[in-house]
KEMI-565925 format. One record per residue (C-alpha): residue in one letter; x, y, z. Coordinates in steps of 0.05 Angstrom, whole numbers, plus 32768, in hexadecimal, padded with zeros to 4 digits. Layout:
<sites>
AXYZ...
</sites>
This chain:
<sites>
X8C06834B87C9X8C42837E87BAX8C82837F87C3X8CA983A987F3X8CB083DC87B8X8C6A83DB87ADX8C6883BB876DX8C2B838B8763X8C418343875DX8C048331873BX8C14835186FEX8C4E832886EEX8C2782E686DBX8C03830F86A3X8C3D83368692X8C6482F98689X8C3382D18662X8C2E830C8631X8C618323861FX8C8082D98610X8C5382CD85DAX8C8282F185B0X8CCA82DA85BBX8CB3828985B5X8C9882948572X8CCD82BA855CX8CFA827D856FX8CD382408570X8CC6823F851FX8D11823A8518X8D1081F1851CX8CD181E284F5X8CE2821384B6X8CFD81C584A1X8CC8819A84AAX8C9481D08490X8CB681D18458X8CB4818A844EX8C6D8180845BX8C5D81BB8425X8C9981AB83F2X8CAC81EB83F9X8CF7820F83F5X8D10822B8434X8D09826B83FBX8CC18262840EX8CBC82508458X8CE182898468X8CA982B18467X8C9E829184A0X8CD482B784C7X8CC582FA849FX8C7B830484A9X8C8082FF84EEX8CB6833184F4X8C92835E84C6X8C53836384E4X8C74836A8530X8CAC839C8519X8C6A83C784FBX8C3D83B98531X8C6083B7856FX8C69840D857CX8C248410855CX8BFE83EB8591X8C38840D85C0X8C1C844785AEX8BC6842C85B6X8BDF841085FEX8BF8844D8618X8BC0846D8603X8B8884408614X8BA98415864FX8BC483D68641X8B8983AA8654X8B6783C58617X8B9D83A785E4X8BB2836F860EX8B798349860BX8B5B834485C9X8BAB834085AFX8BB582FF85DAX8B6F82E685B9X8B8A82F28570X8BC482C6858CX8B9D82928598X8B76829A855AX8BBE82948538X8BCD824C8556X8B9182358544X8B98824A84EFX8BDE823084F7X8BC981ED8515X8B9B81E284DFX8BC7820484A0X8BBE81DB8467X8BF28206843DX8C338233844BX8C07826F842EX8BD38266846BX8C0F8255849AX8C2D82948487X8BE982BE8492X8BEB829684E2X8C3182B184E7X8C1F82FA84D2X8BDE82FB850BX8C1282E08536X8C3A8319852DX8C0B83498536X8BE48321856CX8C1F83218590X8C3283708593X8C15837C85CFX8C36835585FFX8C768378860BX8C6183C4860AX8C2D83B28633X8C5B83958666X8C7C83D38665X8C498408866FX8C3083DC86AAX8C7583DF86C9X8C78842986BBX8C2D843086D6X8C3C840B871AX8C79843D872AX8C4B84768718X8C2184588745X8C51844C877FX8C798487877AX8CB0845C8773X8CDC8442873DX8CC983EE8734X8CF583C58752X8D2F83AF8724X8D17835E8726X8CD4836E8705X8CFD838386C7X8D29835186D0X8CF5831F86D1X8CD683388696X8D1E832F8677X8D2482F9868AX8CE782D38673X8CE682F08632X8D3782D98626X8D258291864AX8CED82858614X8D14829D85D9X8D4F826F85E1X8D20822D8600X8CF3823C85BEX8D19821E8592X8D2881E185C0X8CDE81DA85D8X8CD281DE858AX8CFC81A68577X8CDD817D85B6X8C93818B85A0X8CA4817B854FX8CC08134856AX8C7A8125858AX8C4281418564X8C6381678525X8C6781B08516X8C2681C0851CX8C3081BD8564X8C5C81F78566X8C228223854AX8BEC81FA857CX8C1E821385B1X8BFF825F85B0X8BB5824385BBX8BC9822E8609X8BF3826A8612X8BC8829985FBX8B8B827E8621X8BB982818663X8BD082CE864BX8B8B82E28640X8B6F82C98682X8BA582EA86B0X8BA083278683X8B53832C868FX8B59832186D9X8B90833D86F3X8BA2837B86CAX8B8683BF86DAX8B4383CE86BBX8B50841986A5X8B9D842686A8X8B99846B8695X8BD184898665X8BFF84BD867CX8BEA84FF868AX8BA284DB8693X8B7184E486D6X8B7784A386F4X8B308477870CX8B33849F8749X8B3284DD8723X8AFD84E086F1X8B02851286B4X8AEF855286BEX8AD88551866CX8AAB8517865CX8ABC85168612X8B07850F862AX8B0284C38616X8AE784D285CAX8B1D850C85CBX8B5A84DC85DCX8B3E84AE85A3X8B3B84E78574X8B808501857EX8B9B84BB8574X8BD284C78534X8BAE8491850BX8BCD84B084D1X8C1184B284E8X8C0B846884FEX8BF8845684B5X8C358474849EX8C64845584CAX8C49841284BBX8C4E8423846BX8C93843F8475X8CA58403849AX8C8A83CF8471X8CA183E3842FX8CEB83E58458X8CE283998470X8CC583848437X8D0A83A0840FX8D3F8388844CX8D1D8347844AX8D2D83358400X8D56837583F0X8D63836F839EX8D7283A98369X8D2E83A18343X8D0983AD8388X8D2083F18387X8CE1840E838BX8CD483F583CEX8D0E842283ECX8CEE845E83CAX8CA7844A83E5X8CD7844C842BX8CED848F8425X8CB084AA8409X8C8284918443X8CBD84A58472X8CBC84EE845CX8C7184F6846EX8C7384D384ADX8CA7850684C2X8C7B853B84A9X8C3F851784CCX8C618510850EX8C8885588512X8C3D857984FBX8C0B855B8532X8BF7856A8571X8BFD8529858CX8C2B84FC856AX8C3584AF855AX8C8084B3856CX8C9B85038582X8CCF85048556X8CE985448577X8CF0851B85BBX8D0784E0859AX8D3C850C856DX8D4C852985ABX8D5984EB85DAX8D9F84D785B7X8DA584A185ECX8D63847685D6X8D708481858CX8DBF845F859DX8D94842985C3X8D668419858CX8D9984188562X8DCC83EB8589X8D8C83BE858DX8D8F83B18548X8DD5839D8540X8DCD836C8580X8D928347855FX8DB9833F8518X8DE483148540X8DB182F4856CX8D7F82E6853AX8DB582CB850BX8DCA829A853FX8D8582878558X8D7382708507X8DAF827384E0X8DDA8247850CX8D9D82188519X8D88820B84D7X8DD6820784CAX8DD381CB8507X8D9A81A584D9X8DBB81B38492X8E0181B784A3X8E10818F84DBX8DCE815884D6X8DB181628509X8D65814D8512X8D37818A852BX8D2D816C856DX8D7E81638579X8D8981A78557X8D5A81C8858FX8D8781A285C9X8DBE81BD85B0X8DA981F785BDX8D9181F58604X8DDD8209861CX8DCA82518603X8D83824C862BX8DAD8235867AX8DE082718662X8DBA82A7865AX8D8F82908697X8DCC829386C5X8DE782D486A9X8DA682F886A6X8D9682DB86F7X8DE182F28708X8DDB833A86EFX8D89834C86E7X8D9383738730X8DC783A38716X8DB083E186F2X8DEF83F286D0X8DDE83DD868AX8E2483FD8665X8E4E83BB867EX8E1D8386866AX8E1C839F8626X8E6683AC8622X8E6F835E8637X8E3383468605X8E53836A85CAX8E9B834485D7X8E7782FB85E8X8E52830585A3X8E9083108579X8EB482D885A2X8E7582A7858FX8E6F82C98546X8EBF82B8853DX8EB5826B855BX8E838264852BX8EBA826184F0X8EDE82208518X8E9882038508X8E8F81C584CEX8E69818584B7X8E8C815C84EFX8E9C81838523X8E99816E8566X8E5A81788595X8E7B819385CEX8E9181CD85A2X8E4481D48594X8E3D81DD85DDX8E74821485E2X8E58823985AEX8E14824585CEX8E2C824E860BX8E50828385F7X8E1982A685D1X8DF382988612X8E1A82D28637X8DFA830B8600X8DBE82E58604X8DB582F3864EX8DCB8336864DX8DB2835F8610X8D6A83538625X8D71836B865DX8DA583A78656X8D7B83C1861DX8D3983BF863CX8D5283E08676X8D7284178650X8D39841E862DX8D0F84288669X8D46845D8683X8D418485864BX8CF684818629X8CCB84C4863CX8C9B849F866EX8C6284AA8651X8C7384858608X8C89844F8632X8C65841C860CX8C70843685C5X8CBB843885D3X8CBA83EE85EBX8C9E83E485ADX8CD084048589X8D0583DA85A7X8CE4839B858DX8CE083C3854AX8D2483CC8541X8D338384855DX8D0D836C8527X8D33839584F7X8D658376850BX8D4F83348505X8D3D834384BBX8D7F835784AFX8D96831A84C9X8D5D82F1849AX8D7C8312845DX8DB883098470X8DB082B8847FX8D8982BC8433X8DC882DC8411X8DFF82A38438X8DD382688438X8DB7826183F1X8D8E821B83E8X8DAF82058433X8DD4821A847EX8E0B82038464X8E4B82078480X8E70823C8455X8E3182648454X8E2D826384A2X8E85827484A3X8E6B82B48477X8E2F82CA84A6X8E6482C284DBX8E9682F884C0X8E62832484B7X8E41831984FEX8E9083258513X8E87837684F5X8E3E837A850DX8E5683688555X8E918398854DX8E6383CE853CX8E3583C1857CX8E7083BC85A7X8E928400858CX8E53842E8599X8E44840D85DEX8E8C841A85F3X8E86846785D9X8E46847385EEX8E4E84A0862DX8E0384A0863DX8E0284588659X8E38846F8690X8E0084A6869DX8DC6847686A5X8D92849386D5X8D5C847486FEX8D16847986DCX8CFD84A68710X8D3284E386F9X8D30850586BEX8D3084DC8679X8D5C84F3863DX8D2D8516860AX8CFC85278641X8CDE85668660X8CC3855786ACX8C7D854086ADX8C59857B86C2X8C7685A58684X8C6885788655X8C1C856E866DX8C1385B38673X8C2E85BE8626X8BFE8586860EX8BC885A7862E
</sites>
């Protein structure tokens, strides 16, 4: 069955279920950091971890196995990914120590990479396929699934702690997965082939064209990218002056990355298309300023609910649910418009408004104010999913579709690091209330920021359907003829 536009419905069940597994455990630990750290004795120091290996390994992996699925089709990655999900829920369940928890968190991380870009280079494979741009609802499905379970994770967390404890909320991936992996394996194409590839109908002229693919794959240049962006995380997530040496371990592995990418034939990321494309770098970058703010409301204004205001987990993930029915609304109201410059200029101002309401916040205050609060961080919540993917999708070169999906959940994640260290430096021993007033004011500048360089950024008035040219690009038949 298709839609009028050609799109195949059948793929959204699979794209769905995949590219979920990342957002709800990104969220849902947020309320069991607590009670893990009960069960262990252990500081919320230590169960941070918790928060940062996931980030690291997805911020590393996600462009990575961007990069594998537009290469090799996204059935390829998919489904063993979804299986080391599974495999993940099934350590955690069973963790008998925060060291093994924090090893289920890291194959979580990576198990999870797939998910999105593979969403993505499906969506860009089906208008390819078509000859027509995918309708605007499959994105904004997409969107919208991936926003729904990242606000309801920390609620659904909270609900699943109060009946079997927080192992469930690693036992959660086992079902999931098992339901990703069995759409995946019968419902997505069997040999997607990459850009500039003969499709099934059209066999290779060159039988060694397979091995050849494999062998120009920039192995080398992925390495570096992961060192370079590992010894960064590892530095923004506890950033002190005697850890110096992991900033110069950054800039070193930067340097020959650049050299890497700029030298080979065919590489990881083109930095010369990338350098060029102005608008995507601004996206990226506007990414990571959105997610300080939402990832420091998501866990520092939850935890600040348990420590600060006493709340139990399970209450602390209602209280939360106002944010889940906003962003719903908002992103249902506005996923069919393709302008993406106004719902970022309105998500930037309903962030600082939320940031500044956070400073009326104490011990005692008053749960309807609670209910204000996330339903005004709801509005950015429904919109900068959305608005950024989109843009994203507007402006990527086609055929690094996946890889620059992954990107976008790199710098997300940077952002969300930002915010950990950030929570670390305000917070101390507890979410206390002072610390969360300081994490406020400088949420308040972060949101500024965001808000300034949407507003100047002229590119977003200019935002093109897919099928025209992207920024940074060269038409299709150029570029294949220059690779070959």
């Amino acid at each position: 069955m298709t839609s009028p536009a050609g799109f195949d419905r059948k793929l959204l069940a699979p794209l769905i279920s995949g590219a979920v597994l990342n957002p709800i455990n990104s969220t849902i630990i947020s309320v069991a950091l607590v009670p893990i750290g009960v069960a262990f004795g252990e500081p919320a120091s230590a169960t941070a971890w918790l928060i940062s290996s996931l980030y690291l390994a997805t911020a590393v992996g996600q462009p990575v196995v961007g990069r594998l699925i537009d290469t090799y089709g996204p059935r390829r990655l998919f489904l063993p990914a979804t299986a080391l999900v599974g495999t993940a829920g099934v350590i955690g369940a069973v963790a008998p120590n925060l060291g093994v928890l924090i090893v289920a968190r890291v194959i979580l991380g990576f198990g999870t990479c797939a998910g999105y870009p593979a969403a993505m280079r499906l969506i860009r494979d089906e208008s390819e396929r078509t000859g027509q741009d995918s309708p605007a609802f499959v994105l904004t499905v997409l969107a919208i699934s991936t926003q729904t379970i990242s606000v309801i994770g920390p609620s659904l967390g909270g609900l699943l702690i109060g009946l079997g404890g927080w192992r469930t909320t690693f036992a959660l991936n086992i079902p999931i997965a098992l339901l990703a992996f069995v759409l995946g394996a019968r419902r997505f194409p069997r040999s997607t082939p990459p850009a500039g590839q003969p499709s099934q109908s059209e066999p290779p002229t060159d039988p060694q064209s397979e091995p050849r693919r494999s062998l120009d794959l920039d192995v080398l240049g992925m390495g570096l990218f992961a060192g370079t962006g590992v010894a960064l995380l590892l530095f923004l997530m506890h950033p002190r002056v005697q850890d110096w040496y992991l900033l110069t371990l950054t800039v070193a592995a930067a340097v020959a990355f650049t050299a890497r990418e700029l030298s080979h034939a065919r590489p990881f990321i083109d930095l010369r298309i990338l350098g060029g494309n102005t608008p995507l770098l601004v996206t990226y970058m506007r990414a990571l300023l959105a997610y300080v703010v939402s990832y420091s409301f998501l866990y520092g204004y939850t935890q600040w609910l348990e420590h600060g205001r006493g709340l139990s987990a399970s209450h602390a993930g209602l209280a939360t649910l106002p944010l889940f029915a906003t962003g719903i609304v908002v992103s249902i109201l506005t996923g069919r418009r393709t302008a993406v410059r106004g719902k970022l200029v309105v998500a930037a101002v309903a962030q600082i408004v939320g940031c500044v309401l956070l400073l009326a916040l104490h011990s005692s205050t008053a749960l309807w104010l609670l209910v204000v609060v996330a339903l005004v961080f709801g509005i950015p919540q429904g919109l900068n999913s959305l608005a950024l993917q989109n843009a994203v999708y507007r402006q990527a070169n086609p055929d690094d579709i996946g890889a620059s999906a992954g990107l976008l959940r790199t710098f997300g994640y940077l952002g969300a690091i930002t915010s950990s260290a950030a929570q670390g430096a305000f917070y101390g021993h507890a979410a206390d209330t002072p610390g969360l007033h300081h994490l406020a004011l400088l949420l308040i500048g972060v949101g500024a920021a965001f808000l300034l360089i949407t507003v100047f950024d002229r590119s977003l008035a200019r935002s093109t359907p897919a099928a025209e040219p992207h920024p940074g690009t060269e038409p299709r038949s150029e570029k294949d003829t220059t690779r070959a």
